[in-house]
PQR file with spaces between the fields and no chain letter, atoms N, CA, C, O and H, PARSE charges and radii, in Angstrom:
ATOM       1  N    UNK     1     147.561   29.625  102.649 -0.4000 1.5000
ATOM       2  CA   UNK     1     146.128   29.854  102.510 -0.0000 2.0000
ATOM       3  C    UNK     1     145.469   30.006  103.875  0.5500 1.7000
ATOM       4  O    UNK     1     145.955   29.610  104.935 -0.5500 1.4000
ATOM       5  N    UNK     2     144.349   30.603  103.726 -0.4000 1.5000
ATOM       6  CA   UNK     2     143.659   31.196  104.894 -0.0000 2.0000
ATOM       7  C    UNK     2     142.532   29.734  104.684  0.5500 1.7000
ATOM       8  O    UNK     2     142.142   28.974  103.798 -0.5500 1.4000
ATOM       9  H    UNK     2     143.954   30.925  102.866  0.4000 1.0000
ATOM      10  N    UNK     3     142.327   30.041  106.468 -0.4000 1.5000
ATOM      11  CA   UNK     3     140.615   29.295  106.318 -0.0000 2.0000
ATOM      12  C    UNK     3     139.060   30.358  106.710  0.5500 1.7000
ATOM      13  O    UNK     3     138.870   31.367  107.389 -0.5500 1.4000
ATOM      14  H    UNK     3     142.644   30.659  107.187  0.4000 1.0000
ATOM      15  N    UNK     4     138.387   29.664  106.048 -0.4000 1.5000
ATOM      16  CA   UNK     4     137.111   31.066  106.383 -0.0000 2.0000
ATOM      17  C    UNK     4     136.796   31.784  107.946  0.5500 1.7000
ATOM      18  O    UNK     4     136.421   32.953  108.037 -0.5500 1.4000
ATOM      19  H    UNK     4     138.542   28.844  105.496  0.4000 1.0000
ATOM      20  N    UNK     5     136.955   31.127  108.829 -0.4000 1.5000
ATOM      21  CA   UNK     5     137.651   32.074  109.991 -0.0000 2.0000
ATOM      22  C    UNK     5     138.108   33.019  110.128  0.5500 1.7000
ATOM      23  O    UNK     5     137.710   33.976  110.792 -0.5500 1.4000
ATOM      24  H    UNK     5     137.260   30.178  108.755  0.4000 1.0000
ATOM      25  N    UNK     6     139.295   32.864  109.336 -0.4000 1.5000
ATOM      26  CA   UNK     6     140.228   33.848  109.650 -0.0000 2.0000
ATOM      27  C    UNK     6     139.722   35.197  108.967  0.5500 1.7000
ATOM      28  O    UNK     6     140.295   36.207  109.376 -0.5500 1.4000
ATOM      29  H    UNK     6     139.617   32.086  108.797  0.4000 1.0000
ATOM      30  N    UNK     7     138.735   35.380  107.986 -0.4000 1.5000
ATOM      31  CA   UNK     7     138.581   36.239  107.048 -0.0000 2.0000
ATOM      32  C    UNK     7     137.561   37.446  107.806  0.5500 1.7000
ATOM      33  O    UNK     7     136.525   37.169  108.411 -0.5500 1.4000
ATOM      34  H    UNK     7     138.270   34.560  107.654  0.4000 1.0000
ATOM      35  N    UNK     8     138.049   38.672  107.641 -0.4000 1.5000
ATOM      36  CA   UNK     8     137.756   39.772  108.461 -0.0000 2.0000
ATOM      37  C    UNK     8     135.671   39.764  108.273  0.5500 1.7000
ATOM      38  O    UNK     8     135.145   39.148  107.347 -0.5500 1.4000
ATOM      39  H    UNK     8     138.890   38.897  107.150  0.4000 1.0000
ATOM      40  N    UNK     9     135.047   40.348  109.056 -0.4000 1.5000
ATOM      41  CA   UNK     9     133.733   40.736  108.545 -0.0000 2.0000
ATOM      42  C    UNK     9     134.079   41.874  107.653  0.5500 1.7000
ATOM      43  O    UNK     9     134.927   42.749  107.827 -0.5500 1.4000
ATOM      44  H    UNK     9     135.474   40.849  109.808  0.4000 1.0000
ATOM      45  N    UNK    10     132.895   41.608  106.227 -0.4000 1.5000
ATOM      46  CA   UNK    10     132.804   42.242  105.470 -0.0000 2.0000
ATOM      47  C    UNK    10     133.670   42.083  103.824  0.5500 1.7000
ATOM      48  O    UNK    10     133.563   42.687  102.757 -0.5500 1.4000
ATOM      49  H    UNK    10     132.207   40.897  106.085  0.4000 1.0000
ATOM      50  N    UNK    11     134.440   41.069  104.262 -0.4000 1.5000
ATOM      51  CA   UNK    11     135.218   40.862  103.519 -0.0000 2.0000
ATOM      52  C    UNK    11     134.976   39.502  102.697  0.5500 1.7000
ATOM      53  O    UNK    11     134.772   38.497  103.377 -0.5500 1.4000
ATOM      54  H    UNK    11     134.527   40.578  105.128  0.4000 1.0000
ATOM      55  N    UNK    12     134.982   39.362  101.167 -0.4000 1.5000
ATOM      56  CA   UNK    12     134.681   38.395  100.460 -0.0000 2.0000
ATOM      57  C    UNK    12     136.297   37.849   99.996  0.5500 1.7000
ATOM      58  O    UNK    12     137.346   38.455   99.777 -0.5500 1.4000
ATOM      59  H    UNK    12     135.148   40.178  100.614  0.4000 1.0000
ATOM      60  N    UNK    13     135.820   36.072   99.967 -0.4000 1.5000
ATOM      61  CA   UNK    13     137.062   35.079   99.465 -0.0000 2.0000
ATOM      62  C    UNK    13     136.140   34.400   99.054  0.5500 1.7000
ATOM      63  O    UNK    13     134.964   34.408   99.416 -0.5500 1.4000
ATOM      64  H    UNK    13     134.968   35.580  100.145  0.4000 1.0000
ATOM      65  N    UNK    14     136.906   33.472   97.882 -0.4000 1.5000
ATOM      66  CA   UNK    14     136.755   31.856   96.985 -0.0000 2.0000
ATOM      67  C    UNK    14     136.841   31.349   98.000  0.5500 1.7000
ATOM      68  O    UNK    14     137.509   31.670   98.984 -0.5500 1.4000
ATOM      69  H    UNK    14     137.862   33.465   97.587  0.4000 1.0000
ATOM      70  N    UNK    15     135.750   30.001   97.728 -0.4000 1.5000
ATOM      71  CA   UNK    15     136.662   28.922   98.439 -0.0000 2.0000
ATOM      72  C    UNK    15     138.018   28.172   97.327  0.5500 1.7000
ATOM      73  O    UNK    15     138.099   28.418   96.123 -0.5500 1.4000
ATOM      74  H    UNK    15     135.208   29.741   96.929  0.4000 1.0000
ATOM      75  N    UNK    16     138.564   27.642   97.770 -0.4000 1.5000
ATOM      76  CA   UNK    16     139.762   26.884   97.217 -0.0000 2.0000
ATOM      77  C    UNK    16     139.631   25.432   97.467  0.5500 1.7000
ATOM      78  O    UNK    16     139.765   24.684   96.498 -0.5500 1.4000
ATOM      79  H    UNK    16     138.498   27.443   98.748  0.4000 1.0000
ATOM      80  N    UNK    17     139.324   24.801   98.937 -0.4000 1.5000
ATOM      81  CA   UNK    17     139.239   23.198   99.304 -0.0000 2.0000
ATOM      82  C    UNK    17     138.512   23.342  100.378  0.5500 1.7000
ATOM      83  O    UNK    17     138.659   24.241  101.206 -0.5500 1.4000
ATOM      84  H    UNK    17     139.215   25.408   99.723  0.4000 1.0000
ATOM      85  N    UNK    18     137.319   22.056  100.428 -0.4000 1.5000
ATOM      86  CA   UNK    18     136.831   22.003  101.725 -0.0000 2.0000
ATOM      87  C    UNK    18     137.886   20.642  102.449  0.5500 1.7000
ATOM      88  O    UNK    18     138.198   19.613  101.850 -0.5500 1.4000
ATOM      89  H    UNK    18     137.200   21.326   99.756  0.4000 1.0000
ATOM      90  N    UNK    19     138.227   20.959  103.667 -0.4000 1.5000
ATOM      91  CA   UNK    19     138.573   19.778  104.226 -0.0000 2.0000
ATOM      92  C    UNK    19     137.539   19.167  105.056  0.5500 1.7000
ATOM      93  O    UNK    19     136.523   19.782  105.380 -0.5500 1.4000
ATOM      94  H    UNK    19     137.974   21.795  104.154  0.4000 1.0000
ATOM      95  N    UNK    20     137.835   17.708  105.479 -0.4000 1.5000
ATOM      96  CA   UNK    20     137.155   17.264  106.627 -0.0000 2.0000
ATOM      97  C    UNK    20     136.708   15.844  105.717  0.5500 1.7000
ATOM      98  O    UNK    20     136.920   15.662  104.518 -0.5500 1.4000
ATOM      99  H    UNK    20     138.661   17.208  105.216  0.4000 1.0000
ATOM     100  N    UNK    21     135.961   14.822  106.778 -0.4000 1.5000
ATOM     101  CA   UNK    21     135.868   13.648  106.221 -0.0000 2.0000
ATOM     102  C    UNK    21     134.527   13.297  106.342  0.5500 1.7000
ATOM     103  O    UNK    21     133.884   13.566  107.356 -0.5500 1.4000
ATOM     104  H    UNK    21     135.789   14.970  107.752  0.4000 1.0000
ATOM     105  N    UNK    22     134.029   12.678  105.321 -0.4000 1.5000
ATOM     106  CA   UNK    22     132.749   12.088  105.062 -0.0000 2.0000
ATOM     107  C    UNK    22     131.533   12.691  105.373  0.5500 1.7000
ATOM     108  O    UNK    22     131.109   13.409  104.467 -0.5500 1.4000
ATOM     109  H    UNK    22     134.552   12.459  104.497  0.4000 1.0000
ATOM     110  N    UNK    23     130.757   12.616  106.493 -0.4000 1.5000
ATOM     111  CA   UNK    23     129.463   13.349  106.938 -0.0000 2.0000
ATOM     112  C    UNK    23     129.972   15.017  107.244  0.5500 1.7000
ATOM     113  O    UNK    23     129.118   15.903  107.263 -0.5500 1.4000
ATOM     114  H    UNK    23     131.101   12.032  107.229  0.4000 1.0000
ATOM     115  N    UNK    24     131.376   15.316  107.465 -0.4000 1.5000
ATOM     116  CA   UNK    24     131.190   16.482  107.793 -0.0000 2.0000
ATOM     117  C    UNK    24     131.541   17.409  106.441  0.5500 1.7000
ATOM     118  O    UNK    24     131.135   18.561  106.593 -0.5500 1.4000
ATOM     119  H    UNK    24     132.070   14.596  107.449  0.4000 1.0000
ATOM     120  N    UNK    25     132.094   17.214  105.363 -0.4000 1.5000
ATOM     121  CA   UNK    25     132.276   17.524  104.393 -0.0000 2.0000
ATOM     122  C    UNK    25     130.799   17.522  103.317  0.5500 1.7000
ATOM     123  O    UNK    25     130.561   18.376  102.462 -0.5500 1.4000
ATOM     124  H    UNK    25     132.424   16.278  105.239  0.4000 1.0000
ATOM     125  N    UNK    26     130.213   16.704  103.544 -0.4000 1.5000
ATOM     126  CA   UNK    26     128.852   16.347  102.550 -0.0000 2.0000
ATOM     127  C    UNK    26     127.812   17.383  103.005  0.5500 1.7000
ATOM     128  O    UNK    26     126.880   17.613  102.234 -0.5500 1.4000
ATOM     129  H    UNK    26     130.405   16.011  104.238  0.4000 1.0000
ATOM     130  N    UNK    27     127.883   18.078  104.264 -0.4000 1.5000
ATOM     131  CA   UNK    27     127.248   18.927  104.880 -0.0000 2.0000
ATOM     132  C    UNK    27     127.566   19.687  104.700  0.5500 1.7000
ATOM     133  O    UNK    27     126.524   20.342  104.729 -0.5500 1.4000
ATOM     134  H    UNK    27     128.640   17.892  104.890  0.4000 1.0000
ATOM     135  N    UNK    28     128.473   20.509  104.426 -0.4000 1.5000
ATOM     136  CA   UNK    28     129.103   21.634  104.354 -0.0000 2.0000
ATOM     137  C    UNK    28     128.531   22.229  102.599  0.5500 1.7000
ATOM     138  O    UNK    28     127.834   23.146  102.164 -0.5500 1.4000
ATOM     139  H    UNK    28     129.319   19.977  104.402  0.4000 1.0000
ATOM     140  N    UNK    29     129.278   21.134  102.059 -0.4000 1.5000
ATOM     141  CA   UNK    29     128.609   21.039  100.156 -0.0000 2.0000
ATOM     142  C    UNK    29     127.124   20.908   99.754  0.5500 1.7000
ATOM     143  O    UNK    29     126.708   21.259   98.650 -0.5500 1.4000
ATOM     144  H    UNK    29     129.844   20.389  102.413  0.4000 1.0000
ATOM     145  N    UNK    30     126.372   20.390  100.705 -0.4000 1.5000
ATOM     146  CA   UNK    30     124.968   20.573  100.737 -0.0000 2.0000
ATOM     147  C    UNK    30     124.418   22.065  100.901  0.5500 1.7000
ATOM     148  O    UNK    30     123.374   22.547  100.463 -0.5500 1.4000
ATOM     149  H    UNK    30     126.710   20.105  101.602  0.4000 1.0000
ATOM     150  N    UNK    31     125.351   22.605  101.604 -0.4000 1.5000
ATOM     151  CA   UNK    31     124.633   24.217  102.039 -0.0000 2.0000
ATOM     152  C    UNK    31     125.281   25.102  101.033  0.5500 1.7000
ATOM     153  O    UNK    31     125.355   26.330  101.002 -0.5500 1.4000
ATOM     154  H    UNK    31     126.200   22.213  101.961  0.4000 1.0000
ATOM     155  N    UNK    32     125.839   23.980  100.025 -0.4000 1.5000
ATOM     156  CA   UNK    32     125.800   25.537   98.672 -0.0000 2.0000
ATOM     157  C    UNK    32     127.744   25.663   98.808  0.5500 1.7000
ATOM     158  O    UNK    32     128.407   26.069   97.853 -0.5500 1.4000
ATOM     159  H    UNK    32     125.779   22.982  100.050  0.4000 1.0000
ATOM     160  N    UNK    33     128.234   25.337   99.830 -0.4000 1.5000
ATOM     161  CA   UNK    33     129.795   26.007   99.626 -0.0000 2.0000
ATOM     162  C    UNK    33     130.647   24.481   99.209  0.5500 1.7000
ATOM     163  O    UNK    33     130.931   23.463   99.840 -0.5500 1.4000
ATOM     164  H    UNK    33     127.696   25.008  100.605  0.4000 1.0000
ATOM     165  N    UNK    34     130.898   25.041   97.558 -0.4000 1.5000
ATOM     166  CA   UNK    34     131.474   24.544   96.980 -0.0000 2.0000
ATOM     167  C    UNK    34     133.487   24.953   96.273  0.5500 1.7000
ATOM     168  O    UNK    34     134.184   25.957   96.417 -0.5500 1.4000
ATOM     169  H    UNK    34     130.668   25.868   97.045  0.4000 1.0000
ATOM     170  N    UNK    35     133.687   23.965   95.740 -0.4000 1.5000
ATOM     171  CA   UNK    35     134.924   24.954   95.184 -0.0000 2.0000
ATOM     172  C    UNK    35     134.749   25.851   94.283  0.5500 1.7000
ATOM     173  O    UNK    35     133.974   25.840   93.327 -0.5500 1.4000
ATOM     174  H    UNK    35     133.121   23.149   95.623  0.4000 1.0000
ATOM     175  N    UNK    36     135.626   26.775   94.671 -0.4000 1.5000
ATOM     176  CA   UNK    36     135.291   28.021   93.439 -0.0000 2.0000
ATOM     177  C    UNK    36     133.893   29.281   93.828  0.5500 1.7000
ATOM     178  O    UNK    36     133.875   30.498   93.644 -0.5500 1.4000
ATOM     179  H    UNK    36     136.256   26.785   95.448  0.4000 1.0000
ATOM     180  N    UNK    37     133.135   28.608   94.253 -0.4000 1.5000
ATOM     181  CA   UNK    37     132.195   29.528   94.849 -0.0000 2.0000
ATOM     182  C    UNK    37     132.906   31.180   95.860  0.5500 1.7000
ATOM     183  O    UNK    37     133.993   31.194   96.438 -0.5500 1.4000
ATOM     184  H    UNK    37     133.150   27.619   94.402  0.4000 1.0000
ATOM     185  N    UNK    38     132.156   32.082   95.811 -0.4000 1.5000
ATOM     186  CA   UNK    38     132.405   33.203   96.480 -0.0000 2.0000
ATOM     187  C    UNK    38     131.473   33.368   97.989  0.5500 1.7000
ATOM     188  O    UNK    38     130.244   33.306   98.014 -0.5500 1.4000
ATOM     189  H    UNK    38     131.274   32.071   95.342  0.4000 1.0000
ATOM     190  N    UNK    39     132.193   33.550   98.994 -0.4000 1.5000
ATOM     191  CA   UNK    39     131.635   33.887   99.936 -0.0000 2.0000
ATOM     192  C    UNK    39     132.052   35.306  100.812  0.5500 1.7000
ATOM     193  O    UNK    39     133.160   35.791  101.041 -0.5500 1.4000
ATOM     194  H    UNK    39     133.191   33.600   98.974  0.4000 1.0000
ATOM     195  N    UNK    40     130.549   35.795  101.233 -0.4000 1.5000
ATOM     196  CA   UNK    40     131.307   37.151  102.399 -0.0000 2.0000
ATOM     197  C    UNK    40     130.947   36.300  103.370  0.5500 1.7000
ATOM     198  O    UNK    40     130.241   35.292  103.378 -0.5500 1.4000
ATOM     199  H    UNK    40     129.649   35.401  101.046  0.4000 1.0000
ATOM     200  N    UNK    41     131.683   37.002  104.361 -0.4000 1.5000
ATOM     201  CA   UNK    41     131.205   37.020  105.762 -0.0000 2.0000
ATOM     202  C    UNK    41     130.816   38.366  106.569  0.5500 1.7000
ATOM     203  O    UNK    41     131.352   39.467  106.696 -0.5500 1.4000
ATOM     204  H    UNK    41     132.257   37.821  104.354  0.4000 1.0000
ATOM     205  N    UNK    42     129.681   37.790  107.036 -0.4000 1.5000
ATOM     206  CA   UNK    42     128.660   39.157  107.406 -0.0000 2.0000
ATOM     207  C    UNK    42     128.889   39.420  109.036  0.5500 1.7000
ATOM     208  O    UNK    42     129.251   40.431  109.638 -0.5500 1.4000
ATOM     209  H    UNK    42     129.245   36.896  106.933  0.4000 1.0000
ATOM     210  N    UNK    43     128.679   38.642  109.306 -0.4000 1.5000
ATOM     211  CA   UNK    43     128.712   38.896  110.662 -0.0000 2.0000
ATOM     212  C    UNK    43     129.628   38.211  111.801  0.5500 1.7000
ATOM     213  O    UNK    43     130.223   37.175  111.506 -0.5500 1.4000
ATOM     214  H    UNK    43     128.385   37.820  108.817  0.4000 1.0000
ATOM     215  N    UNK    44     129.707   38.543  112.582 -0.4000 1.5000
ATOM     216  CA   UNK    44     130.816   37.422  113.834 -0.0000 2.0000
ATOM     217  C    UNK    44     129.850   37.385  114.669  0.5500 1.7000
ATOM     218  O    UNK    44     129.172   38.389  114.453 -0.5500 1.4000
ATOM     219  H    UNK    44     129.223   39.385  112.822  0.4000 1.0000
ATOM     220  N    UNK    45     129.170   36.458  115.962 -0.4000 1.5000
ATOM     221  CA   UNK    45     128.885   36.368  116.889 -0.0000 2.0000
ATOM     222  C    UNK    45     129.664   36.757  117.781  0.5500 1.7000
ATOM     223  O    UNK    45     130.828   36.749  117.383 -0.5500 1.4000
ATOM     224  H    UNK    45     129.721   35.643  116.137  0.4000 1.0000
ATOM     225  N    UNK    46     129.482   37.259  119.313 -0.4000 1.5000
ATOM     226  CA   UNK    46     130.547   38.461  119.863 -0.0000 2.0000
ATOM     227  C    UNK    46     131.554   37.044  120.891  0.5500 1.7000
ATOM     228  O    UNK    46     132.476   37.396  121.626 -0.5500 1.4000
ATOM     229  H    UNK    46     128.536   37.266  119.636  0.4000 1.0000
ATOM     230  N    UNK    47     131.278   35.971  120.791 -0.4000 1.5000
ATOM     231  CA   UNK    47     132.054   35.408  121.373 -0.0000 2.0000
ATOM     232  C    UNK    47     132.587   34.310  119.872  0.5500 1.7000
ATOM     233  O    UNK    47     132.742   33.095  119.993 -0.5500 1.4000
ATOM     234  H    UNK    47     130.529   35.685  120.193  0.4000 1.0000
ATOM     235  N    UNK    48     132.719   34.792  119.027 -0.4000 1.5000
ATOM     236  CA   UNK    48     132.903   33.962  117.903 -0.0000 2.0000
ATOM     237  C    UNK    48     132.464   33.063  117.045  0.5500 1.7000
ATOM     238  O    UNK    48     133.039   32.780  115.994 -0.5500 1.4000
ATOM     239  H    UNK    48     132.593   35.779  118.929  0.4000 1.0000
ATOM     240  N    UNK    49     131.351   32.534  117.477 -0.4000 1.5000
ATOM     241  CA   UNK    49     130.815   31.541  117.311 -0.0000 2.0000
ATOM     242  C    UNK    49     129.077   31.590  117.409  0.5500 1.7000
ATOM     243  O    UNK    49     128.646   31.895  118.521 -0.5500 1.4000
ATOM     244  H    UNK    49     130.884   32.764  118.331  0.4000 1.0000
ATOM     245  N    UNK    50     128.206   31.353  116.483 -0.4000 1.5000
ATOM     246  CA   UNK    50     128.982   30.584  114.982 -0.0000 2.0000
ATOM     247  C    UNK    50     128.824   32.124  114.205  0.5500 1.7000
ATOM     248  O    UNK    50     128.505   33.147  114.811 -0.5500 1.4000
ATOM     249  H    UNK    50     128.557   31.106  115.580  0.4000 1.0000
ATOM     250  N    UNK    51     129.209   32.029  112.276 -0.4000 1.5000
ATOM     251  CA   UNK    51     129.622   33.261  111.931 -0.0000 2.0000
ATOM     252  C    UNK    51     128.902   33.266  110.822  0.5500 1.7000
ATOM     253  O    UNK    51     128.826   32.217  110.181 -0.5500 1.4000
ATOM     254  H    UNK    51     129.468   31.198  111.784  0.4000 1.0000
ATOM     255  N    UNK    52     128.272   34.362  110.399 -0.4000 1.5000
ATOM     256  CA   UNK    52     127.255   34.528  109.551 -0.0000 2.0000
ATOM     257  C    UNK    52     127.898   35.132  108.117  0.5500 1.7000
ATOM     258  O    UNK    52     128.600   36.134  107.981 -0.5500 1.4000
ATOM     259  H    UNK    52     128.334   35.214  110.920  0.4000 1.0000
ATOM     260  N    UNK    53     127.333   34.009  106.902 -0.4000 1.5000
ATOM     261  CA   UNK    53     128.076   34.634  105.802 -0.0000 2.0000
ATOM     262  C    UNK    53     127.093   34.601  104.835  0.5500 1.7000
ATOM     263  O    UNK    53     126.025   34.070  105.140 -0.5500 1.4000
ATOM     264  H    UNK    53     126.763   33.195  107.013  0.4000 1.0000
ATOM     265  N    UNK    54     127.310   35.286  103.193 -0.4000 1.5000
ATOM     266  CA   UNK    54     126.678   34.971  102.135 -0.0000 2.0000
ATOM     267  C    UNK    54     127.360   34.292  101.225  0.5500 1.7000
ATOM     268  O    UNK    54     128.453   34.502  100.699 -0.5500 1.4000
ATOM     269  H    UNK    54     128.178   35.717  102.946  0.4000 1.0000
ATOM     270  N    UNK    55     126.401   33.264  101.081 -0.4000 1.5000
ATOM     271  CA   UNK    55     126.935   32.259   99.487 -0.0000 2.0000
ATOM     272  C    UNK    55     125.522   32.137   98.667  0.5500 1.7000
ATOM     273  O    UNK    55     124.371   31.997   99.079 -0.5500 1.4000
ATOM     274  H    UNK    55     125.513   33.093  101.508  0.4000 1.0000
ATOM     275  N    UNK    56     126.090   32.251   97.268 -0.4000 1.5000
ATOM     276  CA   UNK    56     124.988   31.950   96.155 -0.0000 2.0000
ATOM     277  C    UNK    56     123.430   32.854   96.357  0.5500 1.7000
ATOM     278  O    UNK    56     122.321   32.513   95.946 -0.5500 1.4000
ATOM     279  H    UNK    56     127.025   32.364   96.933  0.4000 1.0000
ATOM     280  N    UNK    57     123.787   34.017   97.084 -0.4000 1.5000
ATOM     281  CA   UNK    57     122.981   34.856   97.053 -0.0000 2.0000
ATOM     282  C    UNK    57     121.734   34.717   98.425  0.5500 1.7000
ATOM     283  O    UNK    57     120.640   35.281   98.432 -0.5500 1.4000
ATOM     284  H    UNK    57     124.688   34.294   97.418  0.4000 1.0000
ATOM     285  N    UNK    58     122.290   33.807   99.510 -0.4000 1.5000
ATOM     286  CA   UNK    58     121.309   33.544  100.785 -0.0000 2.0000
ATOM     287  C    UNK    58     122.245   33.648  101.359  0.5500 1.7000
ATOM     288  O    UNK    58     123.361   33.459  100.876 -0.5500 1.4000
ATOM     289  H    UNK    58     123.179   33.348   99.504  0.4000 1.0000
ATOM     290  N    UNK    59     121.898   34.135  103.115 -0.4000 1.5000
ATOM     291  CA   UNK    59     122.479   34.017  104.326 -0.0000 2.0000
ATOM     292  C    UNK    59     122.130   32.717  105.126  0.5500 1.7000
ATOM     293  O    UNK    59     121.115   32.029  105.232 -0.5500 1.4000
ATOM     294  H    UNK    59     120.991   34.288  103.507  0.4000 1.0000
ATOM     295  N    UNK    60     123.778   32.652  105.798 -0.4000 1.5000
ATOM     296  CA   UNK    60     123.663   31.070  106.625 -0.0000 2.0000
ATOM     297  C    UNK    60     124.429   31.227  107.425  0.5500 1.7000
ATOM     298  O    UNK    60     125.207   32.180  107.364 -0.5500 1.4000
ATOM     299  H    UNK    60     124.603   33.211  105.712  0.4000 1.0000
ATOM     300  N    UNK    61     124.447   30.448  108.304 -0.4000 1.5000
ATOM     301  CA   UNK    61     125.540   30.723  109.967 -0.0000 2.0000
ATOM     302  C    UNK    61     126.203   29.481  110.178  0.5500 1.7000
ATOM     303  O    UNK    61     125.458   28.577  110.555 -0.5500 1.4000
ATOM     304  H    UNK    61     123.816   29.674  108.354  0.4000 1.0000
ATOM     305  N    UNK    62     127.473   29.183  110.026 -0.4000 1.5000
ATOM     306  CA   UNK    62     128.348   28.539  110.118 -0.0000 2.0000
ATOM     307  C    UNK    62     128.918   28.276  111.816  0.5500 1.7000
ATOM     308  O    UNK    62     129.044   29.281  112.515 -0.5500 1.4000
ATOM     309  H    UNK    62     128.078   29.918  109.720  0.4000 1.0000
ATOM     310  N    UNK    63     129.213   27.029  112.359 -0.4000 1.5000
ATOM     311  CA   UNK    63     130.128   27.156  113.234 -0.0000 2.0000
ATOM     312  C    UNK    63     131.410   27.344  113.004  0.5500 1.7000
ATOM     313  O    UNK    63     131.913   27.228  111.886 -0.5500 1.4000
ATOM     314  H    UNK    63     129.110   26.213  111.791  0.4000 1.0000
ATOM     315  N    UNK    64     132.331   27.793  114.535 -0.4000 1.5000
ATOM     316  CA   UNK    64     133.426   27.843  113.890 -0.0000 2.0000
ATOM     317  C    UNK    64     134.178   27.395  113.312  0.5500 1.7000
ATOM     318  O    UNK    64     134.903   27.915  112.463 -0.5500 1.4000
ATOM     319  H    UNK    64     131.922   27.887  115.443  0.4000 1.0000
ATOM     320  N    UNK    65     134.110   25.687  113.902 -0.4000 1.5000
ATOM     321  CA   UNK    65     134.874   24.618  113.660 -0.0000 2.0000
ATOM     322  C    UNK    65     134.645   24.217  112.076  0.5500 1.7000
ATOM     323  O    UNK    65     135.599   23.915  111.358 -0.5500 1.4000
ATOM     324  H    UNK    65     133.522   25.265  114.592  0.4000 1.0000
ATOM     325  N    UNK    66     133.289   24.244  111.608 -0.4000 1.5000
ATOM     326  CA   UNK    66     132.965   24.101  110.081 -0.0000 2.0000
ATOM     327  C    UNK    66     133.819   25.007  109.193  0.5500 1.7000
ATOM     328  O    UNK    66     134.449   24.572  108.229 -0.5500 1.4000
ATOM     329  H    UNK    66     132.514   24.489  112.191  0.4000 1.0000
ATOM     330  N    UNK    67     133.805   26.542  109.639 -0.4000 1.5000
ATOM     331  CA   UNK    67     134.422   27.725  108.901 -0.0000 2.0000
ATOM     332  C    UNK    67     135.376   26.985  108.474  0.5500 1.7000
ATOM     333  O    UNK    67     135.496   26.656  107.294 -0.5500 1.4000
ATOM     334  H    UNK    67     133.293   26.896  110.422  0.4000 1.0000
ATOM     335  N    UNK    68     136.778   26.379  110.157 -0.4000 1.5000
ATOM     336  CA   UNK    68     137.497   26.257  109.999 -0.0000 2.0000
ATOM     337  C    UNK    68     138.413   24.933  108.940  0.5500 1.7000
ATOM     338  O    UNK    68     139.562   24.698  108.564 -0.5500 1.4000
ATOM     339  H    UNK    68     136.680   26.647  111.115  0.4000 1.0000
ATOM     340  N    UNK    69     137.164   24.406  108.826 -0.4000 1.5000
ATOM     341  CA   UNK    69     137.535   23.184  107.116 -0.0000 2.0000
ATOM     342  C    UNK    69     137.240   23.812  106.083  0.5500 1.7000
ATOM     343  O    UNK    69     136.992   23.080  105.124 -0.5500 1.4000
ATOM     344  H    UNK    69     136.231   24.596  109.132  0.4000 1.0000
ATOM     345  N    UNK    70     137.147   25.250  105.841 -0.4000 1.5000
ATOM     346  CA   UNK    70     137.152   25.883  104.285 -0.0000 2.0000
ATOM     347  C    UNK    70     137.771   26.715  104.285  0.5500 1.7000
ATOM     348  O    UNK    70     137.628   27.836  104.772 -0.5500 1.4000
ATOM     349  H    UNK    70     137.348   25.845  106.620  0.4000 1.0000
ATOM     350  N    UNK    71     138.995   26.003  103.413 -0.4000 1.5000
ATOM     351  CA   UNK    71     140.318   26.964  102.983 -0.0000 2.0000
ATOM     352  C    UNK    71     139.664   27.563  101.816  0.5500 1.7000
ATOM     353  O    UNK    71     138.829   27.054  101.068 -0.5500 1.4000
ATOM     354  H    UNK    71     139.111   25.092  103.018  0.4000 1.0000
ATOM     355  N    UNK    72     140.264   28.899  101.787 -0.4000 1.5000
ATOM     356  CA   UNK    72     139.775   30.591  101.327 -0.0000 2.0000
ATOM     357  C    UNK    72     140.727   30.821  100.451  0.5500 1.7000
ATOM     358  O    UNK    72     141.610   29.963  100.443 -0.5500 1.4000
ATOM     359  H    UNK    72     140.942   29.311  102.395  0.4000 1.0000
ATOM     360  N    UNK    73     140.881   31.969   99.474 -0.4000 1.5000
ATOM     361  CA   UNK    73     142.047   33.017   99.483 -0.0000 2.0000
ATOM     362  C    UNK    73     141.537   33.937   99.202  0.5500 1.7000
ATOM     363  O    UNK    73     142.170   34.989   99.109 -0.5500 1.4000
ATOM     364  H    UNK    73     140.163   32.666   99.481  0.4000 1.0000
């Protein structure tokens, strides 16, 4: 499995699992990305960071390190 990082701009994945522990996980599920949910990713910042996607029909900007606790497929 991929994590949302890795996933090209323009391109939509499920999530499958958020990882991470306690405050950083409860944050992540607060902004709407849940299991099963669909997300694109819209944009990259040109040094990577952070990365702009759509969930549940709004745009939001993720860091990378966050992306990188939501495994995709």
């Amino acid at each position: 499995m991929n994590n949302l990082r890795e996933v090209p701009v323009g391109q939509a994945a499920r999530v499958v699992r958020i990882h991470g522990e306690g405050a950083v996980k409860r944050r992540i599920m607060d902004m709407g990305i849940t299991k099963g949910v669909e997300i694109t990713v819209r944009k990259v910042a040109p040094l990577g960071d952070p990365i702009e996607i759509t969930v549940r029909g709004y745009e939001l900007s993720l860091r990378k390190a966050d992306a990188e606790n939501i495994e995709v497929e």
